[in-house]
C-alpha positions in Angstrom: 0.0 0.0 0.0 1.3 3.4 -1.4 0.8 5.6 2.6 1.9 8.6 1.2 -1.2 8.3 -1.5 -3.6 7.3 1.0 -2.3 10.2 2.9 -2.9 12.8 0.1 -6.5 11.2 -0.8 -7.1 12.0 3.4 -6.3 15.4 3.0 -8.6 15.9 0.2 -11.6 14.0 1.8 -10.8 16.2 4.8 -10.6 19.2 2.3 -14.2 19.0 1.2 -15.5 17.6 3.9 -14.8 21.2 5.4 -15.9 22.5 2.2 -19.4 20.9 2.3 -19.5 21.9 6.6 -19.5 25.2 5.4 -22.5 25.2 3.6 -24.1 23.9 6.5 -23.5 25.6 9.0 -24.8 29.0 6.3 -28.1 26.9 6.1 -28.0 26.7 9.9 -27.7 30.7 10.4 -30.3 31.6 7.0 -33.0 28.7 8.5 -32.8 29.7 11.7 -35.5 32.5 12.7 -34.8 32.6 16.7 -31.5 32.2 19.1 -32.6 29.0 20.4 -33.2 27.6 16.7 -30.0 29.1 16.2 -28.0 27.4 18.6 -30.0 24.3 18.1 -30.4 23.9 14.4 -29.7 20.5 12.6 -28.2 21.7 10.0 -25.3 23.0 12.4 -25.7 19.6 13.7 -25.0 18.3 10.2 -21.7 20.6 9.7 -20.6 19.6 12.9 -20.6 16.1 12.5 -19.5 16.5 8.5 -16.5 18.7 10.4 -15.9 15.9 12.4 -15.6 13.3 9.8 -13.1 15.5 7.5 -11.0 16.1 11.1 -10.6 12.5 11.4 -10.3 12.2 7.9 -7.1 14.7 8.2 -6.0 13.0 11.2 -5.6 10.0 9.2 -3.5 11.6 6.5 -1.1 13.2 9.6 -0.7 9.5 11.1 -0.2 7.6 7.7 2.1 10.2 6.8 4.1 10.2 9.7 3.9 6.2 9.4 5.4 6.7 5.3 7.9 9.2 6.5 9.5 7.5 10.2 8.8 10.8 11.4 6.0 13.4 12.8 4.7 15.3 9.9 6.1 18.7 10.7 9.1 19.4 9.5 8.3 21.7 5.9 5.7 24.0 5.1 3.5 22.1 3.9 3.7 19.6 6.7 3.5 22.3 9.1 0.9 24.7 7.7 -1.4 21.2 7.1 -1.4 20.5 10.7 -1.7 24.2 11.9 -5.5 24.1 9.9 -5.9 20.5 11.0 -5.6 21.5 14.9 -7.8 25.2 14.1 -10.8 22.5 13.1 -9.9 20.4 16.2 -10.2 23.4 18.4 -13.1 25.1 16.3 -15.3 21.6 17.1 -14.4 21.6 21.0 -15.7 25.1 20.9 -18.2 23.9 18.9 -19.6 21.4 20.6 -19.6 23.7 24.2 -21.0 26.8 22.6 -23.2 26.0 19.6 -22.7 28.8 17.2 -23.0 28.2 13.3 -21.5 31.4 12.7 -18.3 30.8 14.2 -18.2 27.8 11.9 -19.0 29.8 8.8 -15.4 31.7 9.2 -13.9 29.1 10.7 -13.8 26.6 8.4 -13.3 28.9 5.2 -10.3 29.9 6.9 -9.2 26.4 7.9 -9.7 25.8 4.5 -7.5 28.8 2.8 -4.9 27.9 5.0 -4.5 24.0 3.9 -5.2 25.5 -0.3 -1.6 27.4 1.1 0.1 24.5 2.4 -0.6 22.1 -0.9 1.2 25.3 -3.1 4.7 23.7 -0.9 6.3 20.9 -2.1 4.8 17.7 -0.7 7.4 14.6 -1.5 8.5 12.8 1.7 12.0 13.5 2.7 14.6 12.4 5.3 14.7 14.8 7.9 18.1 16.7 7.6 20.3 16.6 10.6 18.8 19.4 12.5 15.7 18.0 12.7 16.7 14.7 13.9 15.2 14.5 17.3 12.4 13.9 19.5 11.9 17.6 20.1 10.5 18.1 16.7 7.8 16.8 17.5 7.2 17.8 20.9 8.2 21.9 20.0 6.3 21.9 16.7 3.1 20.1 17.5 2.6 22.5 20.9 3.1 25.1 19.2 0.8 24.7 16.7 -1.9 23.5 19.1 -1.2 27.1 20.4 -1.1 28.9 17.7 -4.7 26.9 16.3 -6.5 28.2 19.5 -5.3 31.9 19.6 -6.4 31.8 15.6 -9.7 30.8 16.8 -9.6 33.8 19.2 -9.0 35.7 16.1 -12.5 34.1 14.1 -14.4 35.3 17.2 -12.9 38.7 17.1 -13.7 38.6 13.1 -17.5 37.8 13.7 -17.9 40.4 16.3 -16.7 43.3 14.4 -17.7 41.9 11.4 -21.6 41.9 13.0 -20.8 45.3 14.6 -19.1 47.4 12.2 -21.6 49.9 10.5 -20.7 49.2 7.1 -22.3 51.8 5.4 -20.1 54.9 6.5 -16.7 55.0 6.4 -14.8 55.2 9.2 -11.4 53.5 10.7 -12.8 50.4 11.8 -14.4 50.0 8.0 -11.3 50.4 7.1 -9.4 48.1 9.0 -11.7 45.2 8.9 -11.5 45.4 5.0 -8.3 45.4 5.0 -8.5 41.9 7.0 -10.7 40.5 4.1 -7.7 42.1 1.3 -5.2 40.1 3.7 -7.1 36.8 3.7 -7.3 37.3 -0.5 -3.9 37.7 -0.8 -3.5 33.9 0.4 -6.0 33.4 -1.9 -3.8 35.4 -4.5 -0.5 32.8 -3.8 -2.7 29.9 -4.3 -4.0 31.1 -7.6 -0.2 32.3 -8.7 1.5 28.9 -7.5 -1.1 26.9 -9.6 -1.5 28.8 -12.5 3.0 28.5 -13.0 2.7 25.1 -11.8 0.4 23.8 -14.5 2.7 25.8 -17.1 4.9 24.1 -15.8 7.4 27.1 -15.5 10.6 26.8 -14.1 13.9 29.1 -14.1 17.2 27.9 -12.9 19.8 30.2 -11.5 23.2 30.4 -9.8 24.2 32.8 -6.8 26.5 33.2 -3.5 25.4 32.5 -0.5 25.3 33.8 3.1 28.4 31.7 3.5 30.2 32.9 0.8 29.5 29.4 -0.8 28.2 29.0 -4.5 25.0 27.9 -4.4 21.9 26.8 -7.3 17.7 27.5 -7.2 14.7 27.7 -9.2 12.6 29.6 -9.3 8.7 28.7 -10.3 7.4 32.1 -10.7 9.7 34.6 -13.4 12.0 35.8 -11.1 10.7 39.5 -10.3 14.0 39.8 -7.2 17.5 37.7 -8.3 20.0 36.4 -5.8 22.9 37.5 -4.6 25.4 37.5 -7.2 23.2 35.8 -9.5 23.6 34.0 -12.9 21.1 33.0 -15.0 21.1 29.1 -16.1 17.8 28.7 -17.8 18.0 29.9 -21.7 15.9 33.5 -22.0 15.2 33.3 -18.3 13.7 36.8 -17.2 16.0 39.1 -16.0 15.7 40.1 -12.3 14.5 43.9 -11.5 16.9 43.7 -8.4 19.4 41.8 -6.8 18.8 41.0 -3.0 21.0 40.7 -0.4 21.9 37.5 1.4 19.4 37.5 4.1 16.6 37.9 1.9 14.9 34.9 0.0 15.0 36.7 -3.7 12.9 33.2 -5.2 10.2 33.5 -2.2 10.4 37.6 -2.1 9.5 37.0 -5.7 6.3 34.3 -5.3 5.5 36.8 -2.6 4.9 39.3 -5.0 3.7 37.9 -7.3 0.7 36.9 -4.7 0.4 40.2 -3.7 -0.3 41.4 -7.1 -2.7 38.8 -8.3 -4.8 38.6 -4.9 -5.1 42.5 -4.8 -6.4 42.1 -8.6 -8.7 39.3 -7.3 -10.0 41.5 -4.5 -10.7 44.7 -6.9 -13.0 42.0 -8.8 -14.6 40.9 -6.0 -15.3 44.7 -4.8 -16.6 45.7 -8.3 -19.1 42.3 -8.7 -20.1 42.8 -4.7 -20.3 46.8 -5.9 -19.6 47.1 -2.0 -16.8 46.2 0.8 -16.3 42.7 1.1 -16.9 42.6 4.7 -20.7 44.1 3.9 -20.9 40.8 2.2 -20.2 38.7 4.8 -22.1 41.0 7.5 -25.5 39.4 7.1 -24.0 35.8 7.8 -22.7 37.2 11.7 -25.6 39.1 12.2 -27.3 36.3 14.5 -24.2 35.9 16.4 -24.4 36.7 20.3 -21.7 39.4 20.4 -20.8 39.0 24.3 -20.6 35.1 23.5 -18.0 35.8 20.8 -16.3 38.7 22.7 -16.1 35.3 25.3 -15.1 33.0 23.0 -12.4 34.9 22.0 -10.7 35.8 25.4 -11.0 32.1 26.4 -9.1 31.4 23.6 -6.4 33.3 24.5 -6.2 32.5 27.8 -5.8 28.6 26.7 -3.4 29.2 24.0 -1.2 31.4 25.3 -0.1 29.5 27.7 0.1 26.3 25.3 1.8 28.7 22.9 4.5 29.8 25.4 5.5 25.8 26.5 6.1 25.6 22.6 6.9 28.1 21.0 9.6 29.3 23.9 10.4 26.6 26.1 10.5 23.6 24.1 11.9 25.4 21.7 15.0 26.6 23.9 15.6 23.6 25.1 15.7 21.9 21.7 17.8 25.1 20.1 20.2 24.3 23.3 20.6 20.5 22.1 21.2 21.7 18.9 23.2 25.1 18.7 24.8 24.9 22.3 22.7 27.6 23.1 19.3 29.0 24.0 18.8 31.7 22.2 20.5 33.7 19.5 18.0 36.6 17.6 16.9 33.9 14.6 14.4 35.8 12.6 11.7 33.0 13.4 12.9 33.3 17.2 12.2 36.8 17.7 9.1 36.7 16.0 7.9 33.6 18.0 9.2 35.9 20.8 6.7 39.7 19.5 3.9 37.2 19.2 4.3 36.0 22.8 4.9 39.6 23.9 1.6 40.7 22.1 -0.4 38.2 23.8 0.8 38.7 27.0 0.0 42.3 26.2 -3.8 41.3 25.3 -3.9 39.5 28.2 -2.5 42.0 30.9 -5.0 45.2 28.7 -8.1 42.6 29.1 -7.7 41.9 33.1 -6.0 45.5 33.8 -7.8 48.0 31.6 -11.2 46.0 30.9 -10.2 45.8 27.0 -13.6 43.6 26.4 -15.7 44.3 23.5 -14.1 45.9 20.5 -10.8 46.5 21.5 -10.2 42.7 22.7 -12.0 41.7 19.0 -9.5 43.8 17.1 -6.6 42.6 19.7 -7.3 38.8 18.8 -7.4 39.9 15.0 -4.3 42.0 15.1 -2.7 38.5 16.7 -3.9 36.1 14.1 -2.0 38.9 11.8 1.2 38.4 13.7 1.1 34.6 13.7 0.3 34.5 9.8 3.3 37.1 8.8 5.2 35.2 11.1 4.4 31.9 8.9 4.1 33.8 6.0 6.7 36.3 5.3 9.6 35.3 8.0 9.3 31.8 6.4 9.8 33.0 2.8 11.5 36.1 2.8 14.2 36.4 5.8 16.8 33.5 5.7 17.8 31.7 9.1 18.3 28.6 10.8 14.5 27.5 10.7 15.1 28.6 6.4 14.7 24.5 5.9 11.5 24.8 6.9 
C-alpha cells in the first residue's frame, strides 16, 4: 500500500469535507429564525458532525504520513501549515460542541480551508529529515506550538465575527477600514494559491546560480519569473527573465519573488470581487454574523487566548530553547523565526494584561485577537519565505 497516497486522498476527503461543513452551517444561520433555533439547528448539527468526519479524515492523513515518512509530519511548510488548519478544526469543534454557534463555523472553516489551499502550493514529496531536525523535540516543540497557535487563531475568528456583525458598514470610518483590509489580507493567500497553480500547470521553471550567506556557491529555481535575483546571481535557464533587483543575502530573492507575485494577483482578485459585490467585502459577509451573540463571541475569544497562550508559550519558547540548546549549544540567539515567536508572545501577553487590567472587552479585545492572528500568519508567512535563518529548511 502506497501511505503517502492514502495520505494525500485523506487530505482531500478532509478538504471537502470542510468545504461541504460550510455550507451547512450558512443553512444553519439563513434557516434559523430565533437564538434558540439558532443554537440548536440540525443543520449545524450536520456541519458539525460532516466537520468531524473530514478532522478524522485529516488525522488519518497526519498519522499515515508520519507512518510513510518514520517521522511526525512537521518538519516543511506544507507539513506544518497542514497541521496548523488540522488543529484550528480540532479546536473550532471543542468550541463547537460547548457553545453551539454556526456562525463561528462559517469563518472558521473557510479559513481552515485557505490555510490548507496554502500548504498544498509547498512541495509535498516525503524526505529524510536533515540533521537538524533529527530528534524527539521536533515533535514535541512543533506540535505545541501549533496546538497554540490553532487556539489563539480561533480567538481571532471570534474577534472577526464580532466586528464583522458590529461594524456599520455603510459609513466609512477607521474600523471599515481596517476590517476590510482583513478581508484584502485573507485574498492575498487566496492570491499565492492562484499564482502557485496557474506557473505550476505551465509548468514554469527558471534555474539560477548565486553566493550565498556563507560565501559558498549555491543553485535555485525559481517557479514564478523571477521579479528579485539572488545574490550575485547568474542565470542558467535559456531566456530566463532578468531580475529587476538583486537581494542581499538575508533575503529569500525566489520567495520575495512568489510573494509578490501573490500580492499582485490577490489584490487584482480582491478589486473584482469589490466591483461584482459593488460594495466592501466585509458588507458581504455582514449578514452571515448578524445572528451571532456578540458577548458570546467577545467570550469565546478571550477564552481562547487565555488557553493558548499558555500552550503557545510551553512551545513556542520553552521547548523550543531547550531543543535550540541541544542543537546550537545555546538557548537563544536573535533567529528571525525566534524573535518573531518571541513579538507574538509579547503581544499576547500584552492582550492579556490590557483585558484583566484595563477592561479591554468588547471591541478592543475583537480587534486585539485579529491584530494577533496577523502576527502569527506574517510570522508563517513572510519570516518563512523572505528572511533567511536557521529555521530557512522549513
Amino acid at each position: 500500500m502506497d501511505l503517502v497516497a492514502v495520505s494525500s486522498n485523506l487530505l482531500f476527503v478532509s478538504f471537502v469535507s470542510y468545504l461541504v461543513a460550510t455550507l451547512f452551517f450558512g443553512g444553519a444561520i439563513k434557516k434559523s429564525k430565533t437564538e434558540k433555533a439558532y443554537h440548536n439547528s440540525k443543520w449545524g448539527t450536520i456541519g458539525l458532525v460532516i466537520t468531524i468526519i473530514g478532522f478524522l479524515a485529516h488525522l488519518g492523513y497526519f498519522f499515515t504520513r508520519w507512518a510513510a515518512s518514520g517521522h511526525a509530519p512537521l518538519s516543511n511548510m506544507f507539513e506544518f501549515t497542514t497541521a496548523f488548519g488540522m488543529m484550528l478544526v480540532g479546536a473550532f469543534i471543542l468550541l463547537y460542541i460547548i457553545y453551539r454557534t454556526p456562525s463561528l463555523g462559517l469563518f472558521a472553516l473557510p479559513i481552515a480551508i485557505i490555510i490548507i489551499s496554502y500548504a498544498t502550493m509547498f512541495p509535498r514529496e516525503v524526505t529524510p529529515l536533515i540533521p537538524a531536525l533529527q530528534s524527539k523535540w521536533l515533535f514535541i516543540h512543533v506540535i505545541t506550538t501549533v496546538i497554540g497557535e490553532s487556539i489563539l487563531a480561533i480567538s481571532a475568528i471570534a474577534g472577526l465575527v464580532f466586528l464583522v456583525k458590529n461594524i456599520d458598514m455603510t459609513k466609512k470610518s477607521k474600523q471599515r477600514f481596517w476590517i476590510e483590509a482583513v478581508m484584502y489580507t485573507l485574498i492575498l493567500v487566496l492570491g499565492f494559491v492562484v499564482t502557485s497553480t496557474t506557473f505550476k500547470v505551465m509548468n514554469y521553471e527558471a534555474e539560477f546560480t548565486y553566493i550565498d550567506k556563507n560565501q559558498a556557491p549555491a543553485e535555485i529555481t525559481y517557479h514564478v519569473p523571477p521579479l528579485f535575483g539572488m545574490n550575485e546571481y547568474e542565470a542558467m535557464t535559456p531566456d530566463a527573465m532578468t531580475p529587476w533587483i538583486e537581494m542581499p543575502p538575508i533575503v529569500n530573492a525566489q520567495k520575495l519573488s512568489s510573494l509578490v507575485w501573490a500580492v499582485a494577483v490577490g489584490s487584482v482578485l480582491y478589486l473584482l470581487l469589490r466591483l461584482i459585490a459593488r460594495k466592501p467585502i466585509a458588507a458581504v459577509f455582514q449578514p452571515l454574523a448578524k445572528k451571532a451573540n456578540s458577548q458570546l463571541m467577545d467570550e469565546i475569544g478571550y477564552r481562547s487566548v487565555l488557553i493558548g497562550f499558555p500552550v503557545f508559550t510551553l512551545g513556542a519558547l520553552i521547548f523550543a530553547m531547550i531543543w535550540a540548546h541541544e542543537a546550537w549549544s545555546r538557548f537563544w540567539g536573535w533567529d528571525p523565526k525566534e524573535v518573531w515567536a518571541l513579538i507574538t508572545w509579547l503581544f499576547y501577553a500584552a492582550f492579556l494584561h490590557l483585558r484583566l487590567s484595563r477592561g479591554w472587552e468588547g471591541e478592543k479585545s475583537a480587534w486585539l485577537a485579529v491584530i494577533g492572528f496577523v502576527i502569527i500568519m506574517f510570522n508563517l508567512i513572510a519570516v518563512n519565505l523572505i528572511i533567511a535563518g536557521l529555521h530557512s529548511y522549513a
